[in-house]
C-alpha positions in Angstrom: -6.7 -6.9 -7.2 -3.0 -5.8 -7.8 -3.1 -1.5 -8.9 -0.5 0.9 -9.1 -0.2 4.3 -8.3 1.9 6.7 -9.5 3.5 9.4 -8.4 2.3 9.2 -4.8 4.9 11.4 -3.6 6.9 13.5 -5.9 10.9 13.5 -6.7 11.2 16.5 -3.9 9.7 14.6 -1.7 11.3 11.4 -1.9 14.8 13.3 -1.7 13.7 15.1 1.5 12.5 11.7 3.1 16.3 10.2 2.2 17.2 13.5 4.0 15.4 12.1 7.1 16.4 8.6 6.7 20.1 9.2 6.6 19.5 10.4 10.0 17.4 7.4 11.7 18.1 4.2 13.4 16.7 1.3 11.8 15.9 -1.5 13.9 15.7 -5.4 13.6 13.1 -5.8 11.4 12.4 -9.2 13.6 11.1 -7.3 16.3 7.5 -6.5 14.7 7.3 -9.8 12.9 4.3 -12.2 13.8 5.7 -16.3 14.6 5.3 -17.6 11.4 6.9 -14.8 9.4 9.9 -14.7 12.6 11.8 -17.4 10.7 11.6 -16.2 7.2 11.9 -12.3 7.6 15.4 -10.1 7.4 15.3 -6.6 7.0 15.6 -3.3 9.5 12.5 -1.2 9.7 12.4 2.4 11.3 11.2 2.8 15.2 7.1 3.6 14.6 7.5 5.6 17.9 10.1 7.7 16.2 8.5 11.0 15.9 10.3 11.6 12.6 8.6 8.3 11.4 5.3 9.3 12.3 5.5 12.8 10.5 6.7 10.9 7.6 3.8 8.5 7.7 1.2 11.3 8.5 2.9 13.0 5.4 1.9 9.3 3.2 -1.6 9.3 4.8 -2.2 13.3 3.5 -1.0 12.4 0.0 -3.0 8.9 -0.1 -6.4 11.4 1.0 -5.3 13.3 -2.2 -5.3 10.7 -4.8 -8.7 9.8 -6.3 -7.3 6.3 -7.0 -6.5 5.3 -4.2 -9.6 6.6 -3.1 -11.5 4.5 -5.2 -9.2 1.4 -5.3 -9.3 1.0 -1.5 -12.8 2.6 -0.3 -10.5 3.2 3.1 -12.1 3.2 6.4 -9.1 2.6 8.1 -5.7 2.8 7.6 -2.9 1.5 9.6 0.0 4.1 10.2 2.6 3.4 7.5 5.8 1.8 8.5 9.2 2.1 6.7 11.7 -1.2 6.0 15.3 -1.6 4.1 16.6 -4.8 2.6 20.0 -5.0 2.2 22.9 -7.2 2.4 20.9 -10.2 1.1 17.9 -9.2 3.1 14.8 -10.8 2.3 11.2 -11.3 3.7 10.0 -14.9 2.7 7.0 -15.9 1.5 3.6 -15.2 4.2 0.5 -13.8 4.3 -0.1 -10.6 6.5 -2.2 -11.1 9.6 -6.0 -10.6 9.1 -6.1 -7.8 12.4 -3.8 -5.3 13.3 -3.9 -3.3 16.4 -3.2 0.2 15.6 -0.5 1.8 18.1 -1.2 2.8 21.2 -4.5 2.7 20.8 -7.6 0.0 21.7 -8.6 0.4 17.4 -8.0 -2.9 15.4 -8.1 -3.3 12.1 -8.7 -5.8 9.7 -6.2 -6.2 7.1 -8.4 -6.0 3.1 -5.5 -4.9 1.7 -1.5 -4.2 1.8 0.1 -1.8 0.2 3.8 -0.9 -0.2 5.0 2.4 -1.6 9.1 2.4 -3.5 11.2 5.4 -1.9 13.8 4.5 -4.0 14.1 3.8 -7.8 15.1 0.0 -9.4 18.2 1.2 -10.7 19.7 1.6 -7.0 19.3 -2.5 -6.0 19.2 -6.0 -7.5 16.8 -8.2 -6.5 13.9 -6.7 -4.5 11.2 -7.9 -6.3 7.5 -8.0 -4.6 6.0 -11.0 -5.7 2.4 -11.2 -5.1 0.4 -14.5 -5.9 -3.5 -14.6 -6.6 -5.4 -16.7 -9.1 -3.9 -15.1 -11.7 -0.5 -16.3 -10.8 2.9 -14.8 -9.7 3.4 -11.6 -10.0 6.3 -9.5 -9.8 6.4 -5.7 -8.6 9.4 -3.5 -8.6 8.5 0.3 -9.1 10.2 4.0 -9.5 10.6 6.1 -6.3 7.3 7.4 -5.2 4.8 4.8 -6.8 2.5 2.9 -5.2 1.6 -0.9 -5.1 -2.2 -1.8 -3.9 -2.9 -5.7 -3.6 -5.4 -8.1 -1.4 -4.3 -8.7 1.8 -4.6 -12.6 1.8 -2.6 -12.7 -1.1 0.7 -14.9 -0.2 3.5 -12.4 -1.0 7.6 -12.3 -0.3 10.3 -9.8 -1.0 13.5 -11.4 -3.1 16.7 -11.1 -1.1 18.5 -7.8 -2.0 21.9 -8.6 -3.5 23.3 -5.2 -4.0 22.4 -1.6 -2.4 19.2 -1.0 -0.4 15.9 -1.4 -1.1 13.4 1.2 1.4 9.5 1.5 1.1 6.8 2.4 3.1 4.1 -0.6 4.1 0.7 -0.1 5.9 -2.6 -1.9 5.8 -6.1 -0.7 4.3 -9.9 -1.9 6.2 -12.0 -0.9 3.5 -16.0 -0.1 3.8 -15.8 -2.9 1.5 -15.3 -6.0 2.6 -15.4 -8.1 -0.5 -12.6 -8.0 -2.6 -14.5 -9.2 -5.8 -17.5 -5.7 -5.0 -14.6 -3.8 -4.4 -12.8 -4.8 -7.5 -16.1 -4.2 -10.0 -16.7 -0.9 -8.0 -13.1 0.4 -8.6 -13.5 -0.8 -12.2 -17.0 1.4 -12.8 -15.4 4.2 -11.1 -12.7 4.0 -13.6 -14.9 3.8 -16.3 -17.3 6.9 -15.1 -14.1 9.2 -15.1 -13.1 8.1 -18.5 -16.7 8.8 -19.5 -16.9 12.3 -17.7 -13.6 13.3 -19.1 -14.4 12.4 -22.7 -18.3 13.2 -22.7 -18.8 16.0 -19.4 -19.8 15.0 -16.2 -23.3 16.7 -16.8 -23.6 13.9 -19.6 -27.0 12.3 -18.4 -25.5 8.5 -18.6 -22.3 9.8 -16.8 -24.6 10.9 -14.1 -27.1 7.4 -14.3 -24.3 6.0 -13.6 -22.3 7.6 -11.2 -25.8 7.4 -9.0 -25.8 3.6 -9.5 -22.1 3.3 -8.2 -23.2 5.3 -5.2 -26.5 3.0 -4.7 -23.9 0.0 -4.6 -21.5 1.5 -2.4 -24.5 2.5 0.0 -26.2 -1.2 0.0 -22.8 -3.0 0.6 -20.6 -0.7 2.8 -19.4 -2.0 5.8 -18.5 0.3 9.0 
C-alpha cells in the first residue's frame, strides 16, 4: 500500500505552522534514532515535549479524524503523536525499516507500527533532492509532494530520505496500529470502500447494491478487526 492524501492541511495552515517553526529549536535528529538507523540518519527534528509541537501535532491528528480517506486507508486504532524533522545541508535519512513497536510518550501504551506516514509542510519547489523512496514488491518508489499532502505506506516497507542538496525539506512523521492487522485485508477493504463511495455518489447511497454492499464491508471489517 502506498496512498496519497491531499490537502490534509490547507495553504493557511501550512503558513501558520512556518510561523511556529521559525520560532523552535530543532534538535539532533540522532537523538530519537533506534541503533541501526544511528549510523545512517542526519536531520533535526523538533523537541516532542515542546508544547508548541504537541499542539501542532494534536492540530494533524484533528484534521487526519476529518478525512474519510485516511479513515478508510488506515482503519486507525492508534496513532502515534506526530513528530516534525528538517533535512538540510545534505541531510539525509538512509535506507531502514521503522521499528515494529513504539512506546507512545509518557505513557505505558505501545504501539505497533502497520503503517508510516509522512505529511510535506513545504512545497518541491523550495529543495532538491528530498525524495521518499519507499520499496515494496512493486518496486522503488519515489514520493515528493506539495505542502499539506499526505503520504500513507506499510510500515515494513524499507524506505530512505535522499540527502537534501539545497533549502530545507520539513514534514510531519507518525505511525498508524490499525484494527487491521493485515496489510493485504486492509488493502482490499480500502479498495471496496473506494469503490462504494464512487457507487453512492454516481447512483445514491439508498441504491439497494450500494447498501448490499456497504453491509458486506462492515461484515468484513467486524470478522477481521483486531483491538
Amino acid at each position: 500500500m502506498l496512498i496519497t492524501l491531499r490537502n490534509v492541511l490547507s495553504g493557511h495552515e501550512i503558513k501558520q505552522y512556518r510561523q511556529y517553526f521559525a520560532n523552535l529549536n530543532w534538535l539532533d535528529g540522532a537523538q530519537s534514532a533506534g541503533q541501526q538507523a544511528l549510523s545512517v540518519k542526519q536531520n533535526e527534528q523538533l523537541d516532542p515535549k515542546d508544547k508548541i509541537t504537541q499542539q501542532l501535532g494534536d492540530h494533524i491528528l484533528q484534521a487526519l479524524a476529518n478525512s474519510p480517506q485516511f479513515v478508510s486507508a488506515a482503519l486507525p486504532l492508534k496513532i502515534f503523536p506526530p513528530m516534525f524533522n528538517r533535512y538540510q545541508n545534505g541531510g539525509y535519512y538512509g535506507w531502514h525499516v521503522d521499528n515494529a513497536i513504539r512506546i507512545i510518550p509518557d505513557t505505558p501504551v505501545r504501539l505497533r507500527t502497520d503503517l508510516s506516514a509522512t505529511l510535506f509542510l513545504n512545497d518541491p519547489e523550495e529543495y532538491e533532492g528530498g525524495e521518499l523512496c519507499v520499496k515494496d514488491h512493486y518496486g522503488e518508489h519515489r514520493v515528493k509532494l506539495s505542502a499539506g499532502d499526505l503520504v500513507l505506506y506499510s510500515s515494513t516497507s524499507l524506505h530512505q530520505v535522499t540527502p537534501v542538496t539545497k533549502g530545507q525539506r520539513v514534514a510531519s512523521f507518525f505511525w498508524v496500529e490499525s484494527m487491521i492487522r493485515d496489510h493485504e485485508l486492509r488493502d482490499i477493504l480500502y479498495d471496496l470502500d473506494q469503490s462504494i463511495q464512487s457507487l453512492g455518489t454516481g447512483s445514491g447511497i439508498e441504491n439497494p447494491d450500494v447498501v448490499n454492499l456497504s453491509a458486506l464491508y462492515h461484515r468484513l471489517i467486524r470478522l477481521n478487526v483486531d483491538t
